[in-house]
C-alpha positions as a printed NumPy array, in Angstrom:
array([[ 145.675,  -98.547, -104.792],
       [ 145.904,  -96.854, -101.528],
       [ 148.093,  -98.26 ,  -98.605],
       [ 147.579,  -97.068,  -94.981],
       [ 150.262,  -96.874,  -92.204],
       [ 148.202,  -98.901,  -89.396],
       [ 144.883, -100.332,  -89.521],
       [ 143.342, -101.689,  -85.843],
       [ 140.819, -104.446,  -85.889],
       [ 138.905, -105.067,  -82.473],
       [ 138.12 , -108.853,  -82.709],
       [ 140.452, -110.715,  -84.1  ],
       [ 138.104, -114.011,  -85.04 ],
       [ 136.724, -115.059,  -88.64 ],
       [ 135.729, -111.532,  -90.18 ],
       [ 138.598, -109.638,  -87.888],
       [ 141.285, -111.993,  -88.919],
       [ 140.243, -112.511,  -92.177],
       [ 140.434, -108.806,  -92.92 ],
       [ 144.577, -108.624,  -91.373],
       [ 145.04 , -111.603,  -93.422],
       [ 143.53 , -109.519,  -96.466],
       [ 145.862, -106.508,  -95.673],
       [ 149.096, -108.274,  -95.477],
       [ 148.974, -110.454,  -98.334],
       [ 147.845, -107.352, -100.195],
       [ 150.47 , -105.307,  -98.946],
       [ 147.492, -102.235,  -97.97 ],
       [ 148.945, -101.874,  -94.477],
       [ 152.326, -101.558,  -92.747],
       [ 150.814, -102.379,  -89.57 ],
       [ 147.915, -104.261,  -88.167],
       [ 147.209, -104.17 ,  -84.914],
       [ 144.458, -106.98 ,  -83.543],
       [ 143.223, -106.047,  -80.336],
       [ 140.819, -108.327,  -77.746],
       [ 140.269, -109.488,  -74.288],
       [ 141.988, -112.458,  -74.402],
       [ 145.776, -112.697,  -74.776],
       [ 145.441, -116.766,  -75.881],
       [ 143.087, -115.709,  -79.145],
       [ 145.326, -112.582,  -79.972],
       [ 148.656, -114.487,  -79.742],
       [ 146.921, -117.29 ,  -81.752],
       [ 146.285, -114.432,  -84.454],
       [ 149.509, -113.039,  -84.425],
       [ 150.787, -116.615,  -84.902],
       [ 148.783, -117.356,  -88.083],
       [ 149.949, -113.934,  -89.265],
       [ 146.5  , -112.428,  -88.878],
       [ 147.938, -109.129,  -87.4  ],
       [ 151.657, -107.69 ,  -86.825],
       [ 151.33 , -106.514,  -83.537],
       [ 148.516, -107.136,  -80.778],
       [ 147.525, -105.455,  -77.372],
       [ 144.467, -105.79 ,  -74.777],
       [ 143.933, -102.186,  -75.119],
       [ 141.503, -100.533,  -76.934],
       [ 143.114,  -97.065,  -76.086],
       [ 146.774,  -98.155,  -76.984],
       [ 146.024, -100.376,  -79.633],
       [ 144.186,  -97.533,  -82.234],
       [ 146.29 ,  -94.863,  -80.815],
       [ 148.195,  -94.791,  -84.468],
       [ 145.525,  -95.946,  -86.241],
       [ 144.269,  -94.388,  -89.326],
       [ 141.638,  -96.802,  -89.883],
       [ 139.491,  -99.354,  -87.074],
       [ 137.593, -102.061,  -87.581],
       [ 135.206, -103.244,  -84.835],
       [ 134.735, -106.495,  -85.82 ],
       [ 133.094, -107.753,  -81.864],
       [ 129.355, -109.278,  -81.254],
       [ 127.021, -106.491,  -81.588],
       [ 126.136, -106.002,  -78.298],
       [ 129.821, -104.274,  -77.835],
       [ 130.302, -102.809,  -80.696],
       [ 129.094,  -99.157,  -79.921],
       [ 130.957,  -98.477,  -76.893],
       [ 133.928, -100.056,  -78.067],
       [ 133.646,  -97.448,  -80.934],
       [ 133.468,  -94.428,  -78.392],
       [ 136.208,  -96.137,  -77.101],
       [ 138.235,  -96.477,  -80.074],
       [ 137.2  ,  -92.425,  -80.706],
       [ 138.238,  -91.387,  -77.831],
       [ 141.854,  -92.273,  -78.783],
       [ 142.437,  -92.391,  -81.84 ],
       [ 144.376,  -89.947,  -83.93 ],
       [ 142.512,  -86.723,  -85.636],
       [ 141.45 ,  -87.972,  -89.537],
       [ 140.733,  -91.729,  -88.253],
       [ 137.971,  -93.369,  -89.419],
       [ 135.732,  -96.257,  -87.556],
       [ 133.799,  -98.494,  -89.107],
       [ 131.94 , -102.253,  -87.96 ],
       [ 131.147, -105.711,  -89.662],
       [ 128.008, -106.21 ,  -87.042],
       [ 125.397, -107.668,  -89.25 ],
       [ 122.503, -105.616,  -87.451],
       [ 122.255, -101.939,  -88.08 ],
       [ 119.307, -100.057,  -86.715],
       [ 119.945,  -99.821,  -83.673],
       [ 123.918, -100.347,  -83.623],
       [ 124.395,  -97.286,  -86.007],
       [ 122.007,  -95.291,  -83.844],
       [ 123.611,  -95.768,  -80.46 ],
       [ 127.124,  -95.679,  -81.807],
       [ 126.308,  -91.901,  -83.645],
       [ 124.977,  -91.147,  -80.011],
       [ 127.929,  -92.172,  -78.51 ],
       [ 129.663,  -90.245,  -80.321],
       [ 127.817,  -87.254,  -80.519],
       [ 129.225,  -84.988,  -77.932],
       [ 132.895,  -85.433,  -79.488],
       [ 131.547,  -84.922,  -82.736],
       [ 128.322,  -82.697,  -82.889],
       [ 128.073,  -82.746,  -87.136],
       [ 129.769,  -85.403,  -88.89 ],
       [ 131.037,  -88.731,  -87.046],
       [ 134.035,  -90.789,  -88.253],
       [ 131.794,  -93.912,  -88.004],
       [ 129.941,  -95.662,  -91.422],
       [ 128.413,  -99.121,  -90.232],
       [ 129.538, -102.186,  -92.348],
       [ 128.416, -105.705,  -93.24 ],
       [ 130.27 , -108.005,  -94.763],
       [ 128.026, -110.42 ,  -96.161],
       [ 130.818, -113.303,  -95.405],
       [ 130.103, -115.289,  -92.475],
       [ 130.592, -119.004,  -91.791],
       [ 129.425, -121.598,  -88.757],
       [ 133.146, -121.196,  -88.051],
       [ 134.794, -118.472,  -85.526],
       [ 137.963, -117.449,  -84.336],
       [ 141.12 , -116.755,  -86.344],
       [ 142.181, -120.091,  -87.046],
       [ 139.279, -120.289,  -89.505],
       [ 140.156, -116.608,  -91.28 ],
       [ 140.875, -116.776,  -94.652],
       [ 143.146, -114.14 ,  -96.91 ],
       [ 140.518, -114.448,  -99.648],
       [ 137.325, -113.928,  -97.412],
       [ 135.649, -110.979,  -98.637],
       [ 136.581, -111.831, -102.548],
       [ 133.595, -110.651, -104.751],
       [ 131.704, -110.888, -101.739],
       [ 129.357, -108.206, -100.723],
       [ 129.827, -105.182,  -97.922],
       [ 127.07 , -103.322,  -96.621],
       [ 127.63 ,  -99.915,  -95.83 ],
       [ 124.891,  -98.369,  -94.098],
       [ 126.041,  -94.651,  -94.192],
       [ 123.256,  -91.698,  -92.392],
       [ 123.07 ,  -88.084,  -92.744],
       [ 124.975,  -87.638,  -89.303],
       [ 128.456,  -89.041,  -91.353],
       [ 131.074,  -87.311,  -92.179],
       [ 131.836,  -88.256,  -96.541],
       [ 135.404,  -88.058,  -96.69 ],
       [ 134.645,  -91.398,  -93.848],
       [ 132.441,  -92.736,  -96.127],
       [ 134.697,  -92.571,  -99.465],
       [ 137.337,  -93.817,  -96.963],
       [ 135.467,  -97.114,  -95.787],
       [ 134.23 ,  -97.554,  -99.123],
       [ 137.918,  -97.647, -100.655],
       [ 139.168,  -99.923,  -98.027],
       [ 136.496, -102.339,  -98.498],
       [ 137.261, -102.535, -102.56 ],
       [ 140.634, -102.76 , -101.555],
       [ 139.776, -106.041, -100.087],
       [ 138.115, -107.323, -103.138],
       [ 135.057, -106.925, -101.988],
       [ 131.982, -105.381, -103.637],
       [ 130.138, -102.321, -101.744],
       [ 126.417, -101.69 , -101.335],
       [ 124.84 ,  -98.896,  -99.585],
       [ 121.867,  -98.543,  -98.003],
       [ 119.863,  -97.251,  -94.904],
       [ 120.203,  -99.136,  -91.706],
       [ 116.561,  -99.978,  -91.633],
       [ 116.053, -101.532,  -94.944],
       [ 119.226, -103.026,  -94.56 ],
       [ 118.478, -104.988,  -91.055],
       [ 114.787, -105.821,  -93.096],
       [ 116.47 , -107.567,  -95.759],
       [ 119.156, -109.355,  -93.779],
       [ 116.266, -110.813,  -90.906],
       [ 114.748, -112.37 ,  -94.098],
       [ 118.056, -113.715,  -95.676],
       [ 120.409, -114.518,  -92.758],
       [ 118.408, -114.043,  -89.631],
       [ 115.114, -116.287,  -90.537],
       [ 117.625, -118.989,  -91.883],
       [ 119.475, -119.375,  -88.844],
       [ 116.487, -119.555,  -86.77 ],
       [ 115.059, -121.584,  -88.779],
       [ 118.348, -123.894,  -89.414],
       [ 118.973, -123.972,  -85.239],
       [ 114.71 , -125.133,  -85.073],
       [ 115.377, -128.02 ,  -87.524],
       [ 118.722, -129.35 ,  -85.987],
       [ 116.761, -129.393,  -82.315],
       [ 113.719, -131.096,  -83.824],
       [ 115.931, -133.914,  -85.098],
       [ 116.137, -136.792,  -82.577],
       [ 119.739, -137.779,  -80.812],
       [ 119.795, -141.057,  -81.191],
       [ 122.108, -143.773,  -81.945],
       [ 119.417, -144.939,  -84.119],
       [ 118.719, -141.329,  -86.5  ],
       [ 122.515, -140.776,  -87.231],
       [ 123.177, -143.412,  -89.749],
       [ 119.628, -141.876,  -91.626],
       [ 120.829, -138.108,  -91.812],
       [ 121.768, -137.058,  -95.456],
       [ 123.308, -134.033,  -96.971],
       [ 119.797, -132.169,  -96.896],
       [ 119.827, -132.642,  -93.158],
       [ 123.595, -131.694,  -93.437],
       [ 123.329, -129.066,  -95.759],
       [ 120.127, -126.864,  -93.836],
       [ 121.611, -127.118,  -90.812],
       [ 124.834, -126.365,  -91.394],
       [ 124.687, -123.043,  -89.886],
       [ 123.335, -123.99 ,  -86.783],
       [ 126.394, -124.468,  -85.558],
       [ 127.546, -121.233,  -85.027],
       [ 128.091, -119.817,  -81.691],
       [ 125.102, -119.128,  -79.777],
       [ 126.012, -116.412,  -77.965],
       [ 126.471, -114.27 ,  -80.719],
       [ 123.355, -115.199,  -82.539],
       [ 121.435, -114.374,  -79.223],
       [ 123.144, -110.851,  -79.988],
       [ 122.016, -110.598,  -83.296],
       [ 118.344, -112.089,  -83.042],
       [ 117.18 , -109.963,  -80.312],
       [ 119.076, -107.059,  -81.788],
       [ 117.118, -107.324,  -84.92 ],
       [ 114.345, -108.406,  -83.798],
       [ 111.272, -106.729,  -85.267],
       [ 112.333, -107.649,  -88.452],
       [ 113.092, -111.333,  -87.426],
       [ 109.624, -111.509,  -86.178],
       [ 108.137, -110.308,  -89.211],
       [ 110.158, -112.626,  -91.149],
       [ 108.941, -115.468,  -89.323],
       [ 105.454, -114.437,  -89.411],
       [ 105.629, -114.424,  -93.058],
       [ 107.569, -117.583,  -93.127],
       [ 104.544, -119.249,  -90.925],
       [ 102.064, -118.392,  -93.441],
       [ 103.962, -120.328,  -96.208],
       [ 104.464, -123.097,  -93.337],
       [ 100.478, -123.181,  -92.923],
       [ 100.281, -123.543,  -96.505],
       [ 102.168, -126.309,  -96.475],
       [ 100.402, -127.896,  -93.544],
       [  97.222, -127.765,  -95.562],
       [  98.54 , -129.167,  -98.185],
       [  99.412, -132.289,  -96.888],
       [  96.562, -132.337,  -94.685],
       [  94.353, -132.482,  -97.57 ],
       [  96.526, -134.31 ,  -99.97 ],
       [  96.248, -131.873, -102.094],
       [  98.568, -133.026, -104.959],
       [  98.903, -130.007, -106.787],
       [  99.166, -127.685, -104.138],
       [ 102.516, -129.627, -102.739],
       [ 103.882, -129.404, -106.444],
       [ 103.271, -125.163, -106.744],
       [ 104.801, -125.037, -103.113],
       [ 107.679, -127.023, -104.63 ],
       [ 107.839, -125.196, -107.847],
       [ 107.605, -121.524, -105.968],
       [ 110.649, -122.565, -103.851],
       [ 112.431, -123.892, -106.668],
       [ 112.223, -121.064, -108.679],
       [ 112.901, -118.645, -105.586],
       [ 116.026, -120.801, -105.091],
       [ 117.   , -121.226, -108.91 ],
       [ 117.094, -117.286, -109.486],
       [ 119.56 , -116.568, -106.964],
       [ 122.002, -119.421, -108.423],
       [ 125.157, -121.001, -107.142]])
């Protein structure tokens, strides 16, 4: 299996420290270098052994770096990219775990389009791994184990990047898709994007009081779970993606109306269909 002499990861929280975490107990990387904004979350990192060395520089944190990982809220993650670029060493490749792609991959092949006017270092990545939990106290060494990656590759990137990426993911134990940005940022609005929405509606149409706690149960528990995750970067990611969010939800109204007219009408045998399509929906994907 191939080993690399420093890897950087920009955003050192769940995916980010997960992934140094990965690397060391592995043995893939001699170095890791976790780089951020904040000198508390990167010397809580390096404490839990997430990376081996850390700085607040984008510039002298990949300057070695054979491989970086941007692993920030989408919003940053193409001009930390050109950033990363910029100074990097010549054969480094760049890739992302931002879970939109569209438009990320677009303005981060722009970015980088002057310094590299036929193939960019950059693939876009998604690993299909996140929790309600952030920052690198909740990263995990087995993370990305038989979980999926998303590569979202175009015709502006440069292969030997894209065989790279690819083999570091794998190396991580995790399995690699690949597909274009746009059917990938449909599929995830339906999947992950709808959900949360969906999950954050539920827990704010719940009532506060002393008097509904002791009644919640573990279907309460269990569809809201992920409304707990930061807000901030789920404001990133909905209005990032979304056109395909809003088609999602459109679609997910229809079934809603269904339902509505259903009980409306006490319509027995409707309810039990709408039951039976959802269970079988749910059944095929499994555990």
């Amino acid at each position: 299996m191939r080993t690399w002499d420093t890897v950087a990861i920009i955003g050192v929280g769940l995916i980010g420290g997960s992934i140094g975490l990965a690397l060391r107990e592995r043995k893939l990387a001699r170095q890791i270098v976790g780089i951020g904004r904040r000198p508390e979350s990167l010397e809580k990192a390096l404490s839990l052994g997430c990376v081996s060395q850390i700085s607040t520089s984008i510039a002298e944190g990949v300057k070695q770096a054979e491989i970086v990982v941007v692993c920030t809220p989408v919003e940053s993650i193409a001009q930390q990219v050109a950033e990363s670029a910029a100074a990097a060493p010549a054969g480094c490749v760049i890739t992302d775990a931002g879970s939109t792609k569209t438009q990320l991959v677009a303005d981060t092949e722009q970015a980088l389009a002057t310094k590299f006017p036929h193939h960019v270092p950059f693939v876009g990545s998604h690993p299909i791994a996140g929790r309600e939990q952030s920052g690198p106290d909740a990263a995990t060494a087995d993370l990305l184990d038989h979980r999926v990656v998303v590569m979202t590759p175009t015709d502006r990137s440069d292969p030997a990047a894209v065989a790279a990426i690819e083999q570091f993911w794998t190396s991580l134990g995790a399995d690699v898709v690949k597909m274009d940005p746009h059917s990938h940022d449909a599929i995830v609005a339906l999947t992950s994007h709808l959900p949360h929405l969906v999950a954050s509606a539920l827990a704010a149409t719940t009532p506060g009081s002393s008097e509904s706690q002791p009644l919640i149960g573990n279907g309460w528990a269990d569809t809201t779970r992920i409304a707990a995750g930061d807000p901030e970067l789920w404001r990133q990611i909905l209005l990032a993606n979304r056109g395909p969010t809003l088609k999602a939800l459109a679609d997910f109204e229809t079934v809603l109306s269904t339902w509505r007219h259903a009980l409306e009408s006490g319509d027995g045998q409707l309810v039990t269909a709408l039951l039976k399509e959802g269970k079988s929906r749910r059944d095929a994907v499994g555990s």
